[in-house]
C-alpha positions as CSV (number, residue, x, y, z in Angstrom):
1,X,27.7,78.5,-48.6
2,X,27.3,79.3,-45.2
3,X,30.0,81.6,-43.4
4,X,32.0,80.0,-40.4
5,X,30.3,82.0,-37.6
6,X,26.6,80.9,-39.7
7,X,28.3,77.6,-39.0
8,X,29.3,77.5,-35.7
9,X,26.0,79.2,-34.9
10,X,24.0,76.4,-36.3
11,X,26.0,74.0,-34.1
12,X,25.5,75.8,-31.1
13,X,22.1,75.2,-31.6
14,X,22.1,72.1,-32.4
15,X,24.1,70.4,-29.7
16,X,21.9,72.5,-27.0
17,X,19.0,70.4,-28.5
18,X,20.5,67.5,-28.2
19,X,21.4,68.2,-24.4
20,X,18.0,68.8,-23.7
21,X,16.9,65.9,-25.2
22,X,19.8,63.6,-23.1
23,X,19.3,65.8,-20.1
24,X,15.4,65.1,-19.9
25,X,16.3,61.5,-19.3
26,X,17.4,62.4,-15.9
27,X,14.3,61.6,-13.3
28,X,16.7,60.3,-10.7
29,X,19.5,63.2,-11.7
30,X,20.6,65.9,-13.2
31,X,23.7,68.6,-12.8
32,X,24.9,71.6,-14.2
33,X,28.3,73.2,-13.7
34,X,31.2,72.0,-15.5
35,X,30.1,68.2,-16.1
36,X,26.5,68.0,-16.9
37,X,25.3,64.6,-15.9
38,X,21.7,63.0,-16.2
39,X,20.5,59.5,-14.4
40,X,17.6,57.8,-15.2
41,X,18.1,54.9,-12.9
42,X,18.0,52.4,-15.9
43,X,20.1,49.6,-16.5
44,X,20.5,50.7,-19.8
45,X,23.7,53.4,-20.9
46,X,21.5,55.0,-23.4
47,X,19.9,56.9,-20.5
48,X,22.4,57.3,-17.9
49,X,25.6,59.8,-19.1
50,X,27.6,63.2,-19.3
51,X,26.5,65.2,-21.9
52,X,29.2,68.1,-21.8
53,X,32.4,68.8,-20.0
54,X,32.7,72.7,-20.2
55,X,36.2,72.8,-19.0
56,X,39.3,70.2,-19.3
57,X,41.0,71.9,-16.2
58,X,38.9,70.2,-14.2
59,X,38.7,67.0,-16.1
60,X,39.7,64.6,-12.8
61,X,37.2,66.3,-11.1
62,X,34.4,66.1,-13.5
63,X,35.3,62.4,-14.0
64,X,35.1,61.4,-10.1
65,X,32.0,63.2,-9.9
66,X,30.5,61.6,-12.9
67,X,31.3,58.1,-11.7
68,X,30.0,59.1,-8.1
69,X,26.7,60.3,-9.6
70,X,26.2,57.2,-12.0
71,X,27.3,54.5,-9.9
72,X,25.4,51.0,-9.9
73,X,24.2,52.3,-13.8
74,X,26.1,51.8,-17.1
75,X,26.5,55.1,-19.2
76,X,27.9,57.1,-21.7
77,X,29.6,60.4,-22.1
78,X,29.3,62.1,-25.0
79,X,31.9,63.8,-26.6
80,X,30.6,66.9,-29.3
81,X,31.2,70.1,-31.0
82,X,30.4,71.7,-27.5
83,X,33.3,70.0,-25.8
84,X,36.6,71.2,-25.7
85,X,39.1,70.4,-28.0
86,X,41.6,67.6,-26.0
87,X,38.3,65.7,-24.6
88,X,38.6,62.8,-26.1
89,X,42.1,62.4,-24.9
90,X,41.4,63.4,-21.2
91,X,38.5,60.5,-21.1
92,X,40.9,58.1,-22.2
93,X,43.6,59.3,-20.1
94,X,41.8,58.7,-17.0
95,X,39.7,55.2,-18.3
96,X,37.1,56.1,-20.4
97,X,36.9,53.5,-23.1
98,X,36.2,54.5,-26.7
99,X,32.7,53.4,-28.2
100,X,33.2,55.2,-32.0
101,X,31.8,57.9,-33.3
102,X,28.1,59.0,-34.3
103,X,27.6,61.4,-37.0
104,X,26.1,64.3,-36.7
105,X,24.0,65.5,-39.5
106,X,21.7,68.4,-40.0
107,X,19.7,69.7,-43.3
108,X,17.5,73.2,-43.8
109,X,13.8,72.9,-43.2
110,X,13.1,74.9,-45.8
111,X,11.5,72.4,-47.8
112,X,10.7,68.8,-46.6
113,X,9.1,66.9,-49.7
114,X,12.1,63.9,-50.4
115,X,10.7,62.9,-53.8
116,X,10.1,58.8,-51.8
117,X,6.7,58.2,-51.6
118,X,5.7,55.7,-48.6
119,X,3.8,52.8,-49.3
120,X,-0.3,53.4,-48.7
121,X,-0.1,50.4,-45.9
122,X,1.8,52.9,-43.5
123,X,0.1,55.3,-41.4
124,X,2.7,57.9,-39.6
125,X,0.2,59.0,-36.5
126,X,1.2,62.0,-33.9
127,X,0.9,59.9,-30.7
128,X,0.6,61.3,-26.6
129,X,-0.1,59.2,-23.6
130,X,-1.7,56.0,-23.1
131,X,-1.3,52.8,-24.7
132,X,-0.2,54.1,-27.8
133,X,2.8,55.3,-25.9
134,X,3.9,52.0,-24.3
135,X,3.5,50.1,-27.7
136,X,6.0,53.3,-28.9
137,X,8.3,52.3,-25.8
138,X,7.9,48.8,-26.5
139,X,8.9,48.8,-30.8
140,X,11.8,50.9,-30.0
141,X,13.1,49.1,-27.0
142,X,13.1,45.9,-28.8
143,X,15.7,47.8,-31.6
144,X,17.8,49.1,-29.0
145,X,18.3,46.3,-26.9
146,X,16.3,47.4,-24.2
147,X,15.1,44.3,-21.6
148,X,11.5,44.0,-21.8
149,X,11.2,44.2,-17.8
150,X,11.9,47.7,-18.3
151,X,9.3,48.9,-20.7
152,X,7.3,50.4,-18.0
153,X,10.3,52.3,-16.6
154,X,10.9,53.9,-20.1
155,X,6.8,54.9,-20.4
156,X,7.1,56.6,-17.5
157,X,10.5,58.4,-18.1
158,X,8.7,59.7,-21.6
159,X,5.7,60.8,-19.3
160,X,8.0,62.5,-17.2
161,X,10.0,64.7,-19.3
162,X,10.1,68.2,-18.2
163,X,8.2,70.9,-20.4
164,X,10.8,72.8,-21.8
165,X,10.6,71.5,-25.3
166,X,7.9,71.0,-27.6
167,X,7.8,67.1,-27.8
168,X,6.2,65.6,-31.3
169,X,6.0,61.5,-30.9
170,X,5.6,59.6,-34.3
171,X,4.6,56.1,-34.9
172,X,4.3,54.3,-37.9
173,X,1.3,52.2,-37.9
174,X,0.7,48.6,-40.1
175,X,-2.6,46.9,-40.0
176,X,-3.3,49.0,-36.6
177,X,0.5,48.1,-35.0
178,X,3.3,50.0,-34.1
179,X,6.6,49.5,-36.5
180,X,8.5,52.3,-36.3
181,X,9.2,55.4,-34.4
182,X,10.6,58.9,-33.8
183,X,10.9,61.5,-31.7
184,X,11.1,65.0,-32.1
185,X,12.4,67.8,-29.6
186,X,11.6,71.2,-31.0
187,X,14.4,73.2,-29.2
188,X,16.5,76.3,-30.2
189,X,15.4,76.5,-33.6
190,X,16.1,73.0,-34.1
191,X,14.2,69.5,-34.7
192,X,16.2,67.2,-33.5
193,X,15.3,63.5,-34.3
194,X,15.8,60.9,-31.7
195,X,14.9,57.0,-31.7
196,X,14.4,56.3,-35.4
197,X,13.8,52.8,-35.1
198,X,11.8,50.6,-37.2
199,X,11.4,46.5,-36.1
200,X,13.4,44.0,-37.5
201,X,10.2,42.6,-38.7
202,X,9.0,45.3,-40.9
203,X,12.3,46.8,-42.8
204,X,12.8,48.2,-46.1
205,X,9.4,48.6,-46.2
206,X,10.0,52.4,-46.7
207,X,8.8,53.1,-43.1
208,X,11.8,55.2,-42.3
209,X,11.3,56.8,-44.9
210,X,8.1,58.0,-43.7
211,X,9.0,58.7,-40.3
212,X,11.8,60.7,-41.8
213,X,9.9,62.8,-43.6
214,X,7.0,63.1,-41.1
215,X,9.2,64.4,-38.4
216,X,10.6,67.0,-41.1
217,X,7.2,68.2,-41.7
218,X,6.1,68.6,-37.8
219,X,9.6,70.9,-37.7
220,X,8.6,72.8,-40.1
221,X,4.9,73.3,-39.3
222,X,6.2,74.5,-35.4
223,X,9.0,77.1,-37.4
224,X,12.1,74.9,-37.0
225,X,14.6,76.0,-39.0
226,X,17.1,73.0,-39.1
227,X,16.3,69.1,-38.6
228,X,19.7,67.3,-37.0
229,X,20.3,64.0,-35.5
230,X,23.1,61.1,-34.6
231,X,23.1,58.4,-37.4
232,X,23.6,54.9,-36.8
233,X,25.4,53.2,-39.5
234,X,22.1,51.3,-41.1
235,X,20.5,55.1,-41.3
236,X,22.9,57.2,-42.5
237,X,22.0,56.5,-46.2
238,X,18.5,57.4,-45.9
239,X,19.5,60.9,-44.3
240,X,21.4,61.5,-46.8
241,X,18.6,60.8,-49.7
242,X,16.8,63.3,-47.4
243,X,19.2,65.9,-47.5
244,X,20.9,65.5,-44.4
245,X,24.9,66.5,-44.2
246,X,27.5,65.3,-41.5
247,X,28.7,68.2,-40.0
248,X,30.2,67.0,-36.8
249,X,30.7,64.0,-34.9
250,X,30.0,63.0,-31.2
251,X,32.3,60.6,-29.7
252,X,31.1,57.7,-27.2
253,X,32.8,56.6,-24.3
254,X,31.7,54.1,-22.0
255,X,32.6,55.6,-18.2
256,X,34.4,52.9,-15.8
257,X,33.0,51.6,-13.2
């Protein structure tokens, strides 16, 4: 069993990934200090937010600023391990309405073989630029809710993500489409999975399964030592078949206007 200190190492880690993977959403903005907010521009909250509050003395503060920098865009703040204890309370205090919480679950890269085996149809391929990257944008914007008149805003927000993180892009492939996806940020020791989607059309087909375990593998080969990510309530069960463990939780809030 891991000591505290191990512990609260491990999560240290692990929410600074997840910043930087929030963060590099910002094209239009992004701030450090004692709110850290990033603005995409789009009309969609998954992009727009405050990932950290460093201090609740200055929680009025950090709240008019936030809603300065993210006005005319819906957004999120996200409330973590790396926030201060009272947070929660503070954001509702001053209008912040409660979304739910998302856990947060992490597992050991030292070994990634699951015991699933994917069916042969499904081809997990390493993806950059180009087309394959706007069908990418386009599968997982359709399982997020994303309006179609934004796919080419989203392309170019994953073109434009700074370089401070290796980047790994999966898609699952069916009879030469896109089905599924993932993305991986290799950050401070950590793979951190975001957008695990697979379409509507093509579930329980074992393809998050596959992405699962692809993205493991791609951590490992690049010396990650520990996968994490925020689980939706459809994926937490497959995490957990994988290994995964909740460790923490964020808390959403959706800022006022």
């Amino acid at each position: 069993m891991e000591s505290t200190s191990a512990v609260a190492a491990s999560l240290t880690r692990v929410t600074a990934n997840f910043r930087q993977y929030l963060v590099g959403w910002g094209l239009q903005d992004r701030t450090e200090g004692d709110v850290e907010v990033f603005r995409s521009g789009l009309a969609q909250p998954q992009f727009n937010g405050v990932v950290r509050l460093r201090s609740l003395d200055g929680a009025e503060e950090a709240m008019a600023t936030a809603r300065e920098r993210l006005a005319g865009v819906p957004w999120w703040w996200w409330v973590g391990p790396d926030s201060p204890a009272g947070t929660a309370e503070a954001l509702t205090g001053l209008g912040a309405v409660p979304l739910g919480p998302v856990p947060l679950m992490t597992r050991s890269l030292d070994r990634v073989d699951s015991g699933e085996e994917p069916s042969p149809e499904v081809k997990v391929e390493e993806i950059g630029h180009g087309a394959r990257l706007t069908e990418l944008v386009r599968t997982y914007s359709a399982s997020m809710g994303v309006s179609p008149d934004l796919e080419a805003q989203v392309v170019e927000a994953e073109e434009s993500r700074p370089d401070n993180a290796d980047i790994v892009r999966l898609a699952a492939v069916v009879d030469g489409q896109v089905v599924g996806t993932t993305v991986v940020i290799m950050a401070h020791q950590v793979a951190g999975l975001f957008i695990v989607h697979v379409a509507a059309s093509h579930r329980r087909r074992g393809i998050g399964g596959a992405l699962t375990q692809a993205a493991l593998r791609a951590g490992q080969e690049r010396g990650m030592r520990l996968a994490a990510l925020g689980a939706s309530a459809m994926g937490e069960p497959l995490y957990r078949r994988f290994g995964f463990e909740t460790v923490s939780h964020y808390h959403l809030f959706s800022g006022p206007a």
